[in-house]
C-alpha positions as CSV (number, residue, x, y, z in Angstrom):
1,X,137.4,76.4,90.5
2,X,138.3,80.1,89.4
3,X,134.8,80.8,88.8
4,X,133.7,79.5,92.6
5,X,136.6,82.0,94.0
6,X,135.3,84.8,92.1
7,X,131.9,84.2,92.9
8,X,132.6,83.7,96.8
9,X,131.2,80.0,97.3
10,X,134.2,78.3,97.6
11,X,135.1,79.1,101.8
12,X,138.8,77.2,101.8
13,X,140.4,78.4,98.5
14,X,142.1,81.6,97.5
15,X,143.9,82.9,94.0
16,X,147.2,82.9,93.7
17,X,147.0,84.7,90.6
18,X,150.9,84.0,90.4
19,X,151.1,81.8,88.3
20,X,147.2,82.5,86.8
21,X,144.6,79.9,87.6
22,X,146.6,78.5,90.9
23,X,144.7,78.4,94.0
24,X,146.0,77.6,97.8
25,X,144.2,76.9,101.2
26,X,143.5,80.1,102.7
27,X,144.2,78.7,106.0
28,X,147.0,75.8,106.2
29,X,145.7,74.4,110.0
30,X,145.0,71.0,110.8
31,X,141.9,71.4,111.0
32,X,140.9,73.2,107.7
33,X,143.1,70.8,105.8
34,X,140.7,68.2,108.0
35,X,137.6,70.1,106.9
36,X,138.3,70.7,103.0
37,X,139.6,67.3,102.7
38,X,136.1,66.2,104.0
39,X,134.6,68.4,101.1
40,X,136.2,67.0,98.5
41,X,135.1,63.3,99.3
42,X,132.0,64.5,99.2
43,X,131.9,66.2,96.2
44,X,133.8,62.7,94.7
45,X,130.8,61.0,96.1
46,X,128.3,63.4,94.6
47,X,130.0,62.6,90.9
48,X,128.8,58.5,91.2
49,X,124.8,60.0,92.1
50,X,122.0,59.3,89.6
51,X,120.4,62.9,90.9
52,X,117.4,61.4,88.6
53,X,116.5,58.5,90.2
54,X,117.3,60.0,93.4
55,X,114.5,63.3,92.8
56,X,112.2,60.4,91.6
57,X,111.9,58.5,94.8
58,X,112.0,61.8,97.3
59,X,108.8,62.8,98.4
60,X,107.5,66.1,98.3
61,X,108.1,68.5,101.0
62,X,105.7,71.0,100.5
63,X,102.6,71.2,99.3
64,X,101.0,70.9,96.1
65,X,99.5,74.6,96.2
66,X,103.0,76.2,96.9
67,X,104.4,73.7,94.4
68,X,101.8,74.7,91.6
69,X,102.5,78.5,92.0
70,X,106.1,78.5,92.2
71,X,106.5,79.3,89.0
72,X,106.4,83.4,89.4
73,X,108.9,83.2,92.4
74,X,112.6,84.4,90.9
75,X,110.6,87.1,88.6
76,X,110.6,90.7,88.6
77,X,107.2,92.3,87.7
78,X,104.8,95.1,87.4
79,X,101.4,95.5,87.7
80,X,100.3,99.2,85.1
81,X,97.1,101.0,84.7
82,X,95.1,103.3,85.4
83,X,94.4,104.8,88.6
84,X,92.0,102.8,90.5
85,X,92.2,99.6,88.6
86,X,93.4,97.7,91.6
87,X,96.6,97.1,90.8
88,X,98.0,96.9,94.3
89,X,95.0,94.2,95.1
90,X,95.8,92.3,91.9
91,X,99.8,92.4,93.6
92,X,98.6,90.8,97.5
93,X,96.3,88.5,95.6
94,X,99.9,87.2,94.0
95,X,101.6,87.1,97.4
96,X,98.9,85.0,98.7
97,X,98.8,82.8,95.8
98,X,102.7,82.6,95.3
99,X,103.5,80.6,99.2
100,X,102.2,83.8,101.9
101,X,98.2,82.6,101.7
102,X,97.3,84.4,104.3
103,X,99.4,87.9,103.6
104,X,97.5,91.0,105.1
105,X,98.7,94.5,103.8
106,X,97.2,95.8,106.9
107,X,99.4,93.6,109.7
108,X,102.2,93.3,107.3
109,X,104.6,89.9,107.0
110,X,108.1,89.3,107.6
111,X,108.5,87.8,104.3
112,X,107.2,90.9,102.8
113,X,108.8,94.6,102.4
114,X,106.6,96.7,101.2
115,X,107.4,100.8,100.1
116,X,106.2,103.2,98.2
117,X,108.2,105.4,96.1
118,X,108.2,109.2,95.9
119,X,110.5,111.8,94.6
120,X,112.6,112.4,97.4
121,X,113.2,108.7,97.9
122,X,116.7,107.8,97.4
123,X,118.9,105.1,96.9
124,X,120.5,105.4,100.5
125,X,117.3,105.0,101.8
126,X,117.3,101.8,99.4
127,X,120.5,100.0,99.9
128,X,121.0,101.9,103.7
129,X,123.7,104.5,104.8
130,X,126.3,104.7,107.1
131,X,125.0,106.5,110.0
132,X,126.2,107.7,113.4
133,X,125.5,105.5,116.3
134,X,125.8,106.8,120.1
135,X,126.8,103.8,121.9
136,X,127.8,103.9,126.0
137,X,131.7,103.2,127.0
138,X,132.1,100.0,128.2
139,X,133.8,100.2,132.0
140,X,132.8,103.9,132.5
141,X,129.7,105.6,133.9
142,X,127.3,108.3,131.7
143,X,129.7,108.0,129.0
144,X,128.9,107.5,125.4
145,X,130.9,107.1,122.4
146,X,130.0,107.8,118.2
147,X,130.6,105.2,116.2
148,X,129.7,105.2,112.6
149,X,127.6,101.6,111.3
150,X,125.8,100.9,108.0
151,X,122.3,101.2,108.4
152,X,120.6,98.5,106.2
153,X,118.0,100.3,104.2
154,X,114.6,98.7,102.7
155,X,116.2,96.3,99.7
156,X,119.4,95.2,102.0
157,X,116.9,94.2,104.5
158,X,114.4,92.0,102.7
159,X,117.7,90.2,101.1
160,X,119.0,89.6,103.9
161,X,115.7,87.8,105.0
162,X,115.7,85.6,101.5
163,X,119.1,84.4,101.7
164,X,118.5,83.2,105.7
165,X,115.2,81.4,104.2
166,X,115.8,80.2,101.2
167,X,113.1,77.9,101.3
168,X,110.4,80.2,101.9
169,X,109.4,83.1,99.0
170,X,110.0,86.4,100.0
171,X,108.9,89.5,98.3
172,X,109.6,92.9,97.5
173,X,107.0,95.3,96.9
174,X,107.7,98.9,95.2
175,X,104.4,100.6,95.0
176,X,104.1,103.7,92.6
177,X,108.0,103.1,90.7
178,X,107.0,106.2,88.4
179,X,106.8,108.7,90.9
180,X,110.7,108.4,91.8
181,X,113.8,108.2,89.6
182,X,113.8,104.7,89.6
183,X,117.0,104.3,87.6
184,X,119.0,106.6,90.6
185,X,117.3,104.2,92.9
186,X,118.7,101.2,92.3
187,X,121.9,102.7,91.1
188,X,124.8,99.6,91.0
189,X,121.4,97.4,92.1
190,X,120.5,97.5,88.3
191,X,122.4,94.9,86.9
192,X,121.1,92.2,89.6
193,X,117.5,92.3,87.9
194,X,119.2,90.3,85.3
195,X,117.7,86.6,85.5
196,X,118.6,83.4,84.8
197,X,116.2,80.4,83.9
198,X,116.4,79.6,87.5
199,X,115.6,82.7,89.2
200,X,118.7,83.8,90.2
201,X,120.8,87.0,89.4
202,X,122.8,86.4,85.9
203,X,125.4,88.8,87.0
204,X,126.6,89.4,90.4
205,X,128.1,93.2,92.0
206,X,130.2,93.9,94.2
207,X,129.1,95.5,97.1
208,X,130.5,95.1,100.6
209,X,128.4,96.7,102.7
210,X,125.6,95.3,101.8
211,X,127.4,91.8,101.8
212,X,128.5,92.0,105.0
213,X,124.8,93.1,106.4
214,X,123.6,89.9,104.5
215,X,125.9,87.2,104.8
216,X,127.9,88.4,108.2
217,X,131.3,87.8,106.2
218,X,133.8,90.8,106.4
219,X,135.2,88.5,103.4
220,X,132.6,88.4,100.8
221,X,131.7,91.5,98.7
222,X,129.4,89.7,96.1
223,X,125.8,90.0,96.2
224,X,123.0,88.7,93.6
225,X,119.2,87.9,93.8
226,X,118.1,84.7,94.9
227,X,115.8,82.6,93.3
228,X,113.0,83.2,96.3
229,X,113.2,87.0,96.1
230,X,110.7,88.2,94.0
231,X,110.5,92.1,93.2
232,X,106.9,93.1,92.3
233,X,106.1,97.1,91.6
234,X,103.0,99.6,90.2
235,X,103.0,102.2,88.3
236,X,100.3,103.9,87.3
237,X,99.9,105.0,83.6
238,X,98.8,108.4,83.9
239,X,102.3,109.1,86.2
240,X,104.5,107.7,83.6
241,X,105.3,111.3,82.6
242,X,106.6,112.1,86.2
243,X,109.8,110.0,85.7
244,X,110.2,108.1,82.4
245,X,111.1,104.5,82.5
246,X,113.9,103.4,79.5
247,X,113.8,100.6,77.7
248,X,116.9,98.7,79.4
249,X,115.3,99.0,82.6
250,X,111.1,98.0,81.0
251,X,112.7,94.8,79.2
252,X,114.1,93.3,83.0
253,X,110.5,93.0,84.7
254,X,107.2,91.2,83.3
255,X,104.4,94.0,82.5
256,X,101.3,92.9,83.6
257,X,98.4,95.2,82.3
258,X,95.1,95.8,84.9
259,X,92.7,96.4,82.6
260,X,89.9,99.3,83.8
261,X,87.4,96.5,82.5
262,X,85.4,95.6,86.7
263,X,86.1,91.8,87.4
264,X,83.1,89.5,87.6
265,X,83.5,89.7,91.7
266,X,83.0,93.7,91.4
267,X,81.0,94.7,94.5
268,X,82.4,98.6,94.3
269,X,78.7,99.3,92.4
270,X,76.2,101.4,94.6
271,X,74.2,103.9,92.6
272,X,75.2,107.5,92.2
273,X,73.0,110.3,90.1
274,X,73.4,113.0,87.4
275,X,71.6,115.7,86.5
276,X,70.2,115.9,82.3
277,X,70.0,118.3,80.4
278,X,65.9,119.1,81.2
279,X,67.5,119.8,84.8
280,X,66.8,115.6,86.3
281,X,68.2,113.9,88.1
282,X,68.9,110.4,87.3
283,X,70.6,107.3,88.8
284,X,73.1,105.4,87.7
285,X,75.4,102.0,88.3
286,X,79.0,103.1,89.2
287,X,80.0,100.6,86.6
288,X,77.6,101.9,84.1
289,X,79.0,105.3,84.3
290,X,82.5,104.4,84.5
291,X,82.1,102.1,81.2
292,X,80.4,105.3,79.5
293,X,82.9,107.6,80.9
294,X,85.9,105.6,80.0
295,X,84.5,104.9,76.2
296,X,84.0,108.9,76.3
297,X,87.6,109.5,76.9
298,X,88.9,107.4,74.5
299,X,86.9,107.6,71.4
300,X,85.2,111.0,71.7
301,X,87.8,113.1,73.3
302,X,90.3,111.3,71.2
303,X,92.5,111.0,74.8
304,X,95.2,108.0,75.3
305,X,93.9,105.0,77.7
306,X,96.3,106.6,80.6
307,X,93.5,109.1,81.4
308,X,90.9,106.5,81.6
309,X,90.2,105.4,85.1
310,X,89.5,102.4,86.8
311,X,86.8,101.2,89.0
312,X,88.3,101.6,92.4
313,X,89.5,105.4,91.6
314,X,86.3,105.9,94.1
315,X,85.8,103.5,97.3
316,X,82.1,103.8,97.9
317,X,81.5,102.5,101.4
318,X,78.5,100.1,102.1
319,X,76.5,101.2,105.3
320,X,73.2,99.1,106.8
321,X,72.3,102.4,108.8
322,X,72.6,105.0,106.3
323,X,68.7,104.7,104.1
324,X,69.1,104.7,100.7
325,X,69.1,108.5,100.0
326,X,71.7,109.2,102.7
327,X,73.8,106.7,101.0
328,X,73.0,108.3,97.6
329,X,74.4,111.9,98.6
330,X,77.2,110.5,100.7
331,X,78.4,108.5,97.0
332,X,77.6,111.7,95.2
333,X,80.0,113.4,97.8
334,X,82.6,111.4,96.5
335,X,82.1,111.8,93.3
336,X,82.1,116.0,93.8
337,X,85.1,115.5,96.0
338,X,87.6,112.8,94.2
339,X,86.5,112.4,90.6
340,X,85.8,116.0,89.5
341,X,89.0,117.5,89.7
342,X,90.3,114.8,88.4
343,X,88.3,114.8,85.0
344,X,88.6,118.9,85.1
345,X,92.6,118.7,85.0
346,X,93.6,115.7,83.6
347,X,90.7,115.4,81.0
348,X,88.4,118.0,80.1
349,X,91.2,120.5,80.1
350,X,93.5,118.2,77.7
351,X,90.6,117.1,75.6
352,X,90.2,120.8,73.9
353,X,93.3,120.3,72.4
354,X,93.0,116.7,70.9
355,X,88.7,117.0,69.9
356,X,86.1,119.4,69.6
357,X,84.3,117.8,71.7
358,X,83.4,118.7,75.7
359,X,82.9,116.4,78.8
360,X,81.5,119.4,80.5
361,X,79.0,122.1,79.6
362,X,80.5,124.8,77.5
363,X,78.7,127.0,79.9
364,X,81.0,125.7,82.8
365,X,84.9,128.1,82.3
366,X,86.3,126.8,85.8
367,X,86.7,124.2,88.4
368,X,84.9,126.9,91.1
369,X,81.7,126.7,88.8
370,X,81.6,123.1,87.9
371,X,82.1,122.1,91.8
372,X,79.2,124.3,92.9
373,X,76.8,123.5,90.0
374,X,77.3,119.7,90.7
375,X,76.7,120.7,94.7
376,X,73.6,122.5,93.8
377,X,72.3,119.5,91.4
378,X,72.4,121.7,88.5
379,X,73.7,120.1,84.7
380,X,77.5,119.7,84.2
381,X,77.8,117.3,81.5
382,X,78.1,118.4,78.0
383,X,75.1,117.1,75.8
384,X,77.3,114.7,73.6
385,X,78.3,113.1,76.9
386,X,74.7,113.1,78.4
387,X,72.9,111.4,75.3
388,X,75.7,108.4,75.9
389,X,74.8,108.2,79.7
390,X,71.1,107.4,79.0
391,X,71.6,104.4,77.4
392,X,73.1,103.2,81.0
393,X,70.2,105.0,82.5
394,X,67.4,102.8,81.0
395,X,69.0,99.5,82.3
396,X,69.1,101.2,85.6
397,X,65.3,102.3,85.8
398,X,63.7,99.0,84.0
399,X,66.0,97.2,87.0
400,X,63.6,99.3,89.3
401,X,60.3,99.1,88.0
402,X,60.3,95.1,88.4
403,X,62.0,95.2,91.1
């Protein structure tokens, strides 16, 4: 009974704490003594149930898809990579398998909060704030008074949702957790992620504010996560060096790795071109040269996998008015304008200090020459690179000629 007073789920009961482990009616009216009296029969009556037999005969009340996928709601997890691996497609797909089946990013869902971290994000803007609020005086004309209210904030408001449906899953999306100081985030909120076999919080907090926005009790001040919550994040590999991630906080959420590896389903696959070393220019599968690209990186530069990249880093469009050569140049405008600078900072220029090996010509000292020579379709790759890329090349022109 102590425990159900602490934890704020027993309405009619209070501590004494004089002498320790005493409790009395909060309220000694008729009609609560009516009321608690009524709860306690109950709960007599609940002691003679055989719950088995009972959960035996009761039909199912929802179906057998959200039945079958249940079993991620009540977990905290992350979806890591790469950039462009799809990790924030791989987290919808889980929304829509997980109760929400026809969740759209784009229109959004009241079962789903959705943010995205960045440095300047805070934990007020979190939990929420109090604020001031201009309000008009009641009984007089053009007045207004300040008054100063807790503004929920993103987490207070999607828990808020769970606990008034607590039948339905509701989620929590935290897109790119590295690029904030994750830890300051949450602050207090920390210990909730904590998780019992049944979903819920192991450990409640105390936090009034946020338990009066939730519950709309002035009384209760303990909060915890509910089994329906789920809290899913990103983070992307190559960030993890923005802010650093301990090992208290890695151990709380399930880390589910996107591999840079396309999916069978990969349709992101048009055909861009390179220039060889003899000055041609060839074509290539998007996936081919990704594959060779990512292999490059890894076991010739000698670079971790965080600098690999994954095979929605580009979004090539697909276009039935553009001819095939418009389309062509428009991919290898993409290429020039969203992968170079990223293999010229975060690549070649690492690389010269983990290999002896070159991505790019040795010809090529900055980012102003390697942009223009790829513009004017002149050589950019180093040779070591270009004999792996014609291997890829082959399958591409014997696909052609019987074709």
């Amino acid at each position: 009974m102590a425990a159900a007073i602490k934890n704020d789920v027993e309405p009619f009961l209070e501590d004494t704490n004089n002498p320790i482990g005493h409790v009395k009616l909060k309220d000694t009216s008729i009609k609560n003594i009516k009321n608690y009296t009524e709860r306690v029969e109950m709960n007599l009556r609940l002691l003679n149930v055989d719950l088995d037999s009972v959960l035996e005969k009761r039909k199912p009340e929802k179906s057998e898809k959200r039945q079958s996928s249940s079993i991620n709601i009540g977990k905290n997890i992350i979806y890591y990579g790469a950039p462009g691996t799809g990790k924030s497609y791989g987290l919808t797909e889980l929304i829509k398998e997980n109760g929400i089946d026809d969740y759209d990013p784009r229109s959004g869902n009241e079962f789903v909060e959705r943010i995205t971290l960045h440095p300047e994000y805070t934990y007020s803007d979190f939990v929420g704030q109090i604020m001031p609020v201009v309000r008009p005086v009641q009984n007089a004309s053009n007045e207004k008074s300040i008054t100063y209210d807790f503004q929920p904030g993103d987490f207070t408001r999607i828990l808020r949702i769970a606990f008034e449906n607590k039948d339905h899953p509701v989620f929590l999306v935290m897109e790119e957790m590295s690029r904030a100081n994750v830890a300051a985030v949450l602050g207090d909120l920390f210990q909730l992620l904590d998780r019992n076999k049944y979903g819920y919080s192991e450990y409640a907090i105390n936090n009034p504010l946020i338990a009066k926005y939730v519950f709309a009790d002035e009384h209760r001040t303990n909060i915890y996560l509910p089994s329906n919550l789920m809290i899913i994040g990103t983070v992307n590999t190559s960030d993890q060096n923005v802010y650093t991630m301990d090992t208290a906080f890695k151990r709380r959420f399930e880390w589910r790795y996107v591999s840079t590896i396309p999916r069978e389903s990969f349709t992101n696959n048009p055909e861009i071109s390179f220039v060889d070393k003899d000055g041609n220019e060839l074509q290539i599968l998007w996936a081919d040269f990704l594959e060779t690209l990512n292999s490059y990186i890894v076991n010739t530069l000698k670079l971790s996998e965080d600098k690999q990249i994954g095979p929605y880093f580009v979004k090539f469009p697909t276009s039935d008015v553009l001819s095939s050569e418009e389309l062509l140049n428009y991919n290898n405008g993409l290429i020039r304008n969203k992968l170079l600078q990223y293999l010229w900072e975060d690549v070649a220029t690492v690389s010269s200090m983990t290999s002896g090996q070159n991505l790019f010509s040795e010809t090529i000292r900055s980012f102003s020459s390697l942009y223009s020579k790829y513009e004017n379709k002149e050589t950019i790759f180093s040779n070591s690179f270009l004999n792996s890329l014609q291997f890829k090349v082959k399958d591409v022109n014997d696909n052609n000629d019987g074709a």
